[in-house]
FITIMAR-387359 format. One record per residue: x, y, z of N, C-alpha, C in turn; residue number from 1. Coordinates in pm, whole numbers. Layout:
<rs>
+--------+--------+--------+--------+--------+--------+--------+--------+--------+-----+
:    n.x :    n.y :    n.z :   ca.x :   ca.y :   ca.z :    c.x :    c.y :    c.z : pos :
+--------+--------+--------+--------+--------+--------+--------+--------+--------+-----+
:      X :      Y :      Z :      X :      Y :      Z :      X :      Y :      Z : NUM :
...
+--------+--------+--------+--------+--------+--------+--------+--------+--------+-----+
</rs>
This chain:
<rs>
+--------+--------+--------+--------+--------+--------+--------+--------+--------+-----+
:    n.x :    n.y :    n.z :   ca.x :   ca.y :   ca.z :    c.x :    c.y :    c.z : pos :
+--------+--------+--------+--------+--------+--------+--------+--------+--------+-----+
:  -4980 :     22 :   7346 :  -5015 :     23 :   7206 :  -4902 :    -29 :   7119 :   1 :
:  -4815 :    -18 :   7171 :  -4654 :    -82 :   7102 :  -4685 :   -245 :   7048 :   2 :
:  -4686 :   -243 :   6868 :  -4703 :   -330 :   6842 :  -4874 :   -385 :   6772 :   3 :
:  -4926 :   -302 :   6835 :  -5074 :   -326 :   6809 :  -5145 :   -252 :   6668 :   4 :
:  -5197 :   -409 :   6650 :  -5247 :   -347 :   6463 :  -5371 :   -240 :   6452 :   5 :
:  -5372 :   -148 :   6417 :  -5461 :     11 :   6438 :  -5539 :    -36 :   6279 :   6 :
:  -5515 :    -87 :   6201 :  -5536 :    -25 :   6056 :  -5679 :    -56 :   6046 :   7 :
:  -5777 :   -135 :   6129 :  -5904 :   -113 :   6131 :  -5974 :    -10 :   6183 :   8 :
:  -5906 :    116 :   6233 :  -5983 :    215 :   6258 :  -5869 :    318 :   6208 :   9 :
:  -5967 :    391 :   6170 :  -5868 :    521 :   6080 :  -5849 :    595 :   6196 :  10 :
:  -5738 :    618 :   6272 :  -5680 :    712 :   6324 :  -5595 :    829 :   6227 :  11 :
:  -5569 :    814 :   6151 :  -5538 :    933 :   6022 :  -5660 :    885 :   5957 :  12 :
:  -5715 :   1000 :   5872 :  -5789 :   1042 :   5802 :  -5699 :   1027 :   5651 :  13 :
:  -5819 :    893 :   5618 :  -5751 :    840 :   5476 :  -5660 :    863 :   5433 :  14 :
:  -5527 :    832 :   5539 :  -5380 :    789 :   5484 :  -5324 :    738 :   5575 :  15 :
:  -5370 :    577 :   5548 :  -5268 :    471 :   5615 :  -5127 :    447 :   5590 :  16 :
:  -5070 :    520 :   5563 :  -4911 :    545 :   5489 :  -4868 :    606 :   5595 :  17 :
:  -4894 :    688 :   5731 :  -4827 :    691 :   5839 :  -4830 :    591 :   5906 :  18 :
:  -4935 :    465 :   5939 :  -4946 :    395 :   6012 :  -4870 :    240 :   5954 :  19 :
:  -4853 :    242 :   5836 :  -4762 :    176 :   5772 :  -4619 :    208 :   5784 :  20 :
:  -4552 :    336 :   5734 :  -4417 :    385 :   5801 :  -4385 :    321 :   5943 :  21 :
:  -4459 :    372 :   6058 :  -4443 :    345 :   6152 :  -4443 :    206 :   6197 :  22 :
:  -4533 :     96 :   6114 :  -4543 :      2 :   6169 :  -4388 :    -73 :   6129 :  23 :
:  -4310 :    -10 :   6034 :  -4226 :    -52 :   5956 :  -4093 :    -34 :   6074 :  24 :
:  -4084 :     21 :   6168 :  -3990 :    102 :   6216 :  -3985 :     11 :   6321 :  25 :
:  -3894 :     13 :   6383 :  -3878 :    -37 :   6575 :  -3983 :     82 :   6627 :  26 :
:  -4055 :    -25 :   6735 :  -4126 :     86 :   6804 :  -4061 :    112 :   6915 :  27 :
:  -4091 :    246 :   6952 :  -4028 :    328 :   7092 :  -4088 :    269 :   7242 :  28 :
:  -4233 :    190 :   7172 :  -4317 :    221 :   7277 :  -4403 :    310 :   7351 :  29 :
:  -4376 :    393 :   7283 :  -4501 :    475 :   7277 :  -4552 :    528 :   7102 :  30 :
:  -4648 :    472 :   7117 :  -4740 :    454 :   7015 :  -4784 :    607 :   6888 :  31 :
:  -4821 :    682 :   7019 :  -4845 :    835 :   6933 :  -4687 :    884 :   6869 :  32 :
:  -4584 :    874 :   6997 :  -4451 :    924 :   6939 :  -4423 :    867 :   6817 :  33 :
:  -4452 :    762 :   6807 :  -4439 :    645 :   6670 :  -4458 :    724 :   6558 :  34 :
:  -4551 :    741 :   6538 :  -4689 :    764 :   6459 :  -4655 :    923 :   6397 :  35 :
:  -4647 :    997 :   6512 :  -4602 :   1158 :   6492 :  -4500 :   1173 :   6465 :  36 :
:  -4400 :   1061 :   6475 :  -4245 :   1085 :   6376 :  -4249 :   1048 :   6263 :  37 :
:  -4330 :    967 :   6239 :  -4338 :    941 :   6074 :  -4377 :   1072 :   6012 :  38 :
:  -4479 :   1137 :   6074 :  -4544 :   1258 :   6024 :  -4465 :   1369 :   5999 :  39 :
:  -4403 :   1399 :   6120 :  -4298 :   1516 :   6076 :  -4173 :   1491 :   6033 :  40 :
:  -4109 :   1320 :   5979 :  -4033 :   1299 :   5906 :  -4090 :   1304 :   5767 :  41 :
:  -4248 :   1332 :   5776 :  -4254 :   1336 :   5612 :  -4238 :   1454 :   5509 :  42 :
:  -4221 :   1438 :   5400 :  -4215 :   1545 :   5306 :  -4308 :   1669 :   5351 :  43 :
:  -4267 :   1795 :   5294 :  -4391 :   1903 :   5311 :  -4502 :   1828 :   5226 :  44 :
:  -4499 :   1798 :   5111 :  -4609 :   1731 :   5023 :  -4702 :   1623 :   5085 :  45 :
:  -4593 :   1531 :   5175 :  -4714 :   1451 :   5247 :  -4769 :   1506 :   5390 :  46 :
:  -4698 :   1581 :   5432 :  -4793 :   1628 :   5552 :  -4911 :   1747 :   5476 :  47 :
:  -4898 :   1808 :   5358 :  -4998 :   1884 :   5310 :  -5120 :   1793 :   5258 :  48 :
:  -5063 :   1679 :   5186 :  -5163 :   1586 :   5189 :  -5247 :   1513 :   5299 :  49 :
:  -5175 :   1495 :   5377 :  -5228 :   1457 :   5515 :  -5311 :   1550 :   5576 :  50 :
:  -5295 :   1681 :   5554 :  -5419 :   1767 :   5611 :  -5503 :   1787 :   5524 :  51 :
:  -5503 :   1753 :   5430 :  -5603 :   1775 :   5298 :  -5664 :   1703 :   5302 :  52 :
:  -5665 :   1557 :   5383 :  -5717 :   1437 :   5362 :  -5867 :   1413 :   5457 :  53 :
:  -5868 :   1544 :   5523 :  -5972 :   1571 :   5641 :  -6055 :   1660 :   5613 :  54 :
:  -6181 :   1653 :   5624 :  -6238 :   1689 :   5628 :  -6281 :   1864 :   5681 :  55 :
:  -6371 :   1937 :   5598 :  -6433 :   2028 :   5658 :  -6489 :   2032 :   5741 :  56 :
:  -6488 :   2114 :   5875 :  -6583 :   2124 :   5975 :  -6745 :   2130 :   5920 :  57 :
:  -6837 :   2030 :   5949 :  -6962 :   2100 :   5909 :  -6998 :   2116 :   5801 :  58 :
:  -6913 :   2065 :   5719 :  -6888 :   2095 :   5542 :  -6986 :   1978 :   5473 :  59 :
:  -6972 :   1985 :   5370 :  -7038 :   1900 :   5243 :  -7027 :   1775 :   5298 :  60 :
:  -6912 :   1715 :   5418 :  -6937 :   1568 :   5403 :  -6976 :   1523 :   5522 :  61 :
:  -6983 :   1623 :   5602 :  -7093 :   1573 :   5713 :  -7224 :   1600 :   5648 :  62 :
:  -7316 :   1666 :   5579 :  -7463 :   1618 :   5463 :  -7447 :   1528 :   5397 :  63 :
:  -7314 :   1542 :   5368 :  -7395 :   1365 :   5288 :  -7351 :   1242 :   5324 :  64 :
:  -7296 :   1284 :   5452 :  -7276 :   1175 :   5535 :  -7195 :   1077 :   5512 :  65 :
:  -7077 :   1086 :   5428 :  -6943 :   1056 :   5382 :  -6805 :   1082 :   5471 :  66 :
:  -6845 :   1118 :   5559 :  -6761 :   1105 :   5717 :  -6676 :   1009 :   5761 :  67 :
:  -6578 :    957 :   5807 :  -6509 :    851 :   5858 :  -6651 :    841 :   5966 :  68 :
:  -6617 :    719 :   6082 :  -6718 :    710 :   6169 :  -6665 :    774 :   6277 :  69 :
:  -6546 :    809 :   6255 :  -6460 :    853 :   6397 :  -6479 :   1018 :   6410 :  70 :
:  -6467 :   1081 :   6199 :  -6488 :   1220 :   6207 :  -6622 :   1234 :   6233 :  71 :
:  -6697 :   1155 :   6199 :  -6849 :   1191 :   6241 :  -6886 :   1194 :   6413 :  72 :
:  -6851 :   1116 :   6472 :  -6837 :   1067 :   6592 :  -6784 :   1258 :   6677 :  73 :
:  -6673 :   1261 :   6641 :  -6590 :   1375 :   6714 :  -6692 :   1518 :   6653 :  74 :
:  -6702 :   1547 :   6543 :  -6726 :   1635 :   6510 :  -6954 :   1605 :   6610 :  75 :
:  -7039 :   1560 :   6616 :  -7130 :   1501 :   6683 :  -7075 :   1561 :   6846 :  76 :
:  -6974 :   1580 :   6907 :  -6943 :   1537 :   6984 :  -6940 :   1719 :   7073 :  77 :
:  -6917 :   1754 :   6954 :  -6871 :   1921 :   6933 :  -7024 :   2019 :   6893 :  78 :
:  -7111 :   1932 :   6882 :  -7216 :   1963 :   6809 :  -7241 :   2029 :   6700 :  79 :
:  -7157 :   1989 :   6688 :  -7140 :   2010 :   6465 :  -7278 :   1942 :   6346 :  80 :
:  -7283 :   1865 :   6428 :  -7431 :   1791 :   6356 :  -7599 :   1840 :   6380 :  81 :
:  -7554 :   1965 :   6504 :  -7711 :   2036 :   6502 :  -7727 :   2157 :   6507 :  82 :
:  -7614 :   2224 :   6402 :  -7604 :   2318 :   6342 :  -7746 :   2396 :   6345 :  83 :
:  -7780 :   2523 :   6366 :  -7869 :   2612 :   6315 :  -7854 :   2639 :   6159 :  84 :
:  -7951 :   2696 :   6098 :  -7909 :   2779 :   5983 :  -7862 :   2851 :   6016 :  85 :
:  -7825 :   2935 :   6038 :  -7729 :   3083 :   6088 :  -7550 :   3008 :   6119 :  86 :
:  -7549 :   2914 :   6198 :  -7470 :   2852 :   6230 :  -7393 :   2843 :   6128 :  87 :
:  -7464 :   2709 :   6052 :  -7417 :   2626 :   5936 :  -7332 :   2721 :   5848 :  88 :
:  -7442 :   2854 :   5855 :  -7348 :   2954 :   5753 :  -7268 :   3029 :   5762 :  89 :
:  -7231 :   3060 :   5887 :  -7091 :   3109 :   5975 :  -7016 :   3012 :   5938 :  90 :
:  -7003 :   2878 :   5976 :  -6908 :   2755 :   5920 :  -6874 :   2768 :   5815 :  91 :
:  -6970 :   2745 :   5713 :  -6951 :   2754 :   5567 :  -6894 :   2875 :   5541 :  92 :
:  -6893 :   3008 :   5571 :  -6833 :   3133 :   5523 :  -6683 :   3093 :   5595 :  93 :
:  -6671 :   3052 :   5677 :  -6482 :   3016 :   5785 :  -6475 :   2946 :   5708 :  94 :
:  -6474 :   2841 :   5680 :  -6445 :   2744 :   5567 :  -6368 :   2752 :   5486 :  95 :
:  -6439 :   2841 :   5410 :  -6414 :   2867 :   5278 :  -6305 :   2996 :   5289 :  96 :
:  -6339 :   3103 :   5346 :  -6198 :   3206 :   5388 :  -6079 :   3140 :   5417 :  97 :
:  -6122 :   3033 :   5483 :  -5977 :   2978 :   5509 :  -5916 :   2889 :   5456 :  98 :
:  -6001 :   2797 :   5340 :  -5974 :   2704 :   5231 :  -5909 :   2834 :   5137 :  99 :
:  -5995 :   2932 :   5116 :  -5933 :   3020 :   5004 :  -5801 :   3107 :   5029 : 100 :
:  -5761 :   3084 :   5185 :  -5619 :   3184 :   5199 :  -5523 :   3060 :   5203 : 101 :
:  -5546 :   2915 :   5247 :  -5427 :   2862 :   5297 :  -5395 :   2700 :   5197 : 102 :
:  -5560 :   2709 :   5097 :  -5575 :   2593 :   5044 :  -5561 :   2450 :   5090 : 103 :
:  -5604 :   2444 :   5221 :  -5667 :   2351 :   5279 :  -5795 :   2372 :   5410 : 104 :
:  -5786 :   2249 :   5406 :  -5890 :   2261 :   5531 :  -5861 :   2298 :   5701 : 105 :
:  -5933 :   2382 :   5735 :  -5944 :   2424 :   5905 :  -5908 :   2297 :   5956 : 106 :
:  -5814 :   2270 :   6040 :  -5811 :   2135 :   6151 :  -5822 :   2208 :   6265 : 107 :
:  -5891 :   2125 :   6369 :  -5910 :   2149 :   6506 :  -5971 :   1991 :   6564 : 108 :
:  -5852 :   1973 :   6716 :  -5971 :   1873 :   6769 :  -6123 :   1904 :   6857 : 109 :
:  -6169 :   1890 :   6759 :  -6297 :   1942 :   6808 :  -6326 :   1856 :   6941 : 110 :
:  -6318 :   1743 :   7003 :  -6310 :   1675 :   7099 :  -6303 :   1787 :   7231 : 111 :
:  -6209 :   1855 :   7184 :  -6110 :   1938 :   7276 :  -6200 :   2084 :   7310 : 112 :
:  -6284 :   2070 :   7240 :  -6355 :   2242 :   7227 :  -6508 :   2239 :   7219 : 113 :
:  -6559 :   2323 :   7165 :  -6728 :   2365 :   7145 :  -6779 :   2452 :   7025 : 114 :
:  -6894 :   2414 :   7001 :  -6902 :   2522 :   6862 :  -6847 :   2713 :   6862 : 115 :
:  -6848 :   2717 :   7004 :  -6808 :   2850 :   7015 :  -6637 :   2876 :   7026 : 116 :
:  -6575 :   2795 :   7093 :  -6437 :   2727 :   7064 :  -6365 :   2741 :   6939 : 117 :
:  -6466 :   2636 :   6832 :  -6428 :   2653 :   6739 :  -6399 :   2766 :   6597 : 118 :
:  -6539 :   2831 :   6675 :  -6536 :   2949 :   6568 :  -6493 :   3054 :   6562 : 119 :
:  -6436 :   3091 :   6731 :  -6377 :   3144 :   6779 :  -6193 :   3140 :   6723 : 120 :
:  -6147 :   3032 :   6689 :  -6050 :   2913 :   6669 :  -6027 :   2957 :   6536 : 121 :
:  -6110 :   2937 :   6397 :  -6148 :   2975 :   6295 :  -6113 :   3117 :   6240 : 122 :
:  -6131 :   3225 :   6312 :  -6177 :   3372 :   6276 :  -5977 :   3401 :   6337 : 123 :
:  -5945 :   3353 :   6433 :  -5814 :   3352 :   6517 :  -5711 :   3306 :   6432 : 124 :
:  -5714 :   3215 :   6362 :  -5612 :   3174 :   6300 :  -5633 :   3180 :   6179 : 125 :
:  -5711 :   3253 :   6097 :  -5720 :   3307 :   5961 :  -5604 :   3407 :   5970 : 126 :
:  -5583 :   3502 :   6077 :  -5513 :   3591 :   6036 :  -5319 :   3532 :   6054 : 127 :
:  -5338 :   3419 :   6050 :  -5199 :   3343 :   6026 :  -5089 :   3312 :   5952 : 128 :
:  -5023 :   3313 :   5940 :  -4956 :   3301 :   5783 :  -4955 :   3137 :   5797 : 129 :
:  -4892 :   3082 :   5643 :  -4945 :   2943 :   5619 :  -4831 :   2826 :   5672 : 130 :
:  -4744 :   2938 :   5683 :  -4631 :   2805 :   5738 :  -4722 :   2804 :   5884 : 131 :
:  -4738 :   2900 :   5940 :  -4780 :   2860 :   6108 :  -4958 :   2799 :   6068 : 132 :
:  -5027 :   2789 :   5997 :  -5150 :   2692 :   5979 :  -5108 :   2574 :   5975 : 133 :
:  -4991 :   2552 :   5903 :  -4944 :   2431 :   5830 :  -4897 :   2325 :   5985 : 134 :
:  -4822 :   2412 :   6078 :  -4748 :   2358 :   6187 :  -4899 :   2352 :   6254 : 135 :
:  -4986 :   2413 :   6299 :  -5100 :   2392 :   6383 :  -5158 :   2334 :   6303 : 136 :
:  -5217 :   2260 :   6200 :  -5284 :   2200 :   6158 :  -5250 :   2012 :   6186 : 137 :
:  -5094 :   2018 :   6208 :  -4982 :   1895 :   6220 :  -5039 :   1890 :   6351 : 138 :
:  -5053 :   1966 :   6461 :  -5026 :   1958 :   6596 :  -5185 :   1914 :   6623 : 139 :
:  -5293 :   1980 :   6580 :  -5397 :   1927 :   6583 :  -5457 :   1797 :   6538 : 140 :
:  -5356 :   1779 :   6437 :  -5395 :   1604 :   6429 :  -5341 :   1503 :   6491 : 141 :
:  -5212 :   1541 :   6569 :  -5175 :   1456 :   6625 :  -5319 :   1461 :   6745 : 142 :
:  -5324 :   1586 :   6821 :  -5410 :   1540 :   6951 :  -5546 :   1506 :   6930 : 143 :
:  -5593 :   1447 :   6749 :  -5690 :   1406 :   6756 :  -5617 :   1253 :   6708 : 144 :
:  -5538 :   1254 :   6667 :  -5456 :   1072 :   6696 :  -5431 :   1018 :   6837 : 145 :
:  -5423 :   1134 :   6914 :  -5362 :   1110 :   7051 :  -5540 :   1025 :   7133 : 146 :
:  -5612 :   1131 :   7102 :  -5755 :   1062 :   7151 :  -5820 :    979 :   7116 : 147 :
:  -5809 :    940 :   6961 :  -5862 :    832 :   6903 :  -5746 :    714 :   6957 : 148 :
:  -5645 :    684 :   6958 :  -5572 :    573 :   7005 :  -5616 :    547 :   7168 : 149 :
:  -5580 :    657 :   7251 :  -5705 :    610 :   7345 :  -5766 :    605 :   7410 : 150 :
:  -5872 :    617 :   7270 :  -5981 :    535 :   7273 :  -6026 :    360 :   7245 : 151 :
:  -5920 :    329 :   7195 :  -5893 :    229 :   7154 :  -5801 :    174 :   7251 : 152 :
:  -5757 :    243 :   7362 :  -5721 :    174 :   7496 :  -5845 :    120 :   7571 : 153 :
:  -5927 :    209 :   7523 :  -6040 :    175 :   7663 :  -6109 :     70 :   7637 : 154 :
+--------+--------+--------+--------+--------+--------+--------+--------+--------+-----+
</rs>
């Protein structure tokens, strides 16, 4: 991946400003390391932005279908898209508990898990304090950068 132009597929979630940093830099040759040093060389403000920049599980923008194709894709993948009612509203109540304690959004690679995984995942790390959401929320996007790049090997 060393060297190779990414910026047609959002591997960050609307902020090409890591993939720019990095492209700016000597690469190591390995591509994710690249990518994830820009991240945790960035400000607290831009890595809070950077998790802000993603989406809710199951939330408002998978209905109206305002999704990247990649979050739609992963989250589909997890079966996030055939939600029950009962479901939907377990999501929506985690959601929001956890938008309202940490003021951002739940990250998880859902790739990595199952609706039971996740909610499981959800209810587990509410009782967290926010610096440690903040560090697992970083770590979870990398291993959903780590899978989307490749994917873009294959």
């Amino acid at each position: 991946m060393a060297g190779q132009d990414t910026s047609a597929v959002a591997i960050f979630e609307h902020s090409p400003w890591v993939e720019e940093r990095a492209n700016a830099r000597p690469s190591s040759g390995d591509r994710h390391a690249d990518l994830m040093a820009v991240v945790h060389g960035a400000s607290p403000d831009e890595r809070l932005a950077l998790i802000c920049a993603h989406p809710e599980l199951a939330g408002k923008a998978a209905i109206d279908r305002t999704l990247t194709s990649a979050s739609a894709a992963e989250q589909a993948s997890a079966g996030l898209d055939r939600l029950t009612p009962q479901e939907f509203e377990r999501f929506h109540a985690l959601n929001a508990a956890y938008r309202d304690k940490f003021g951002f959004p739940f990250i998880i690679c859902v790739r990595l898990t199952d609706k039971a995984g996740i909610l499981a995942a959800m209810k587990g790390r509410l009782q967290n304090d926010r610096e440690t959401e903040i560090t697992a929320a970083i770590a979870q996007i990398g291993e959903i950068v780590r899978l989307r790049l490749e994917d873009m090997q294959a």
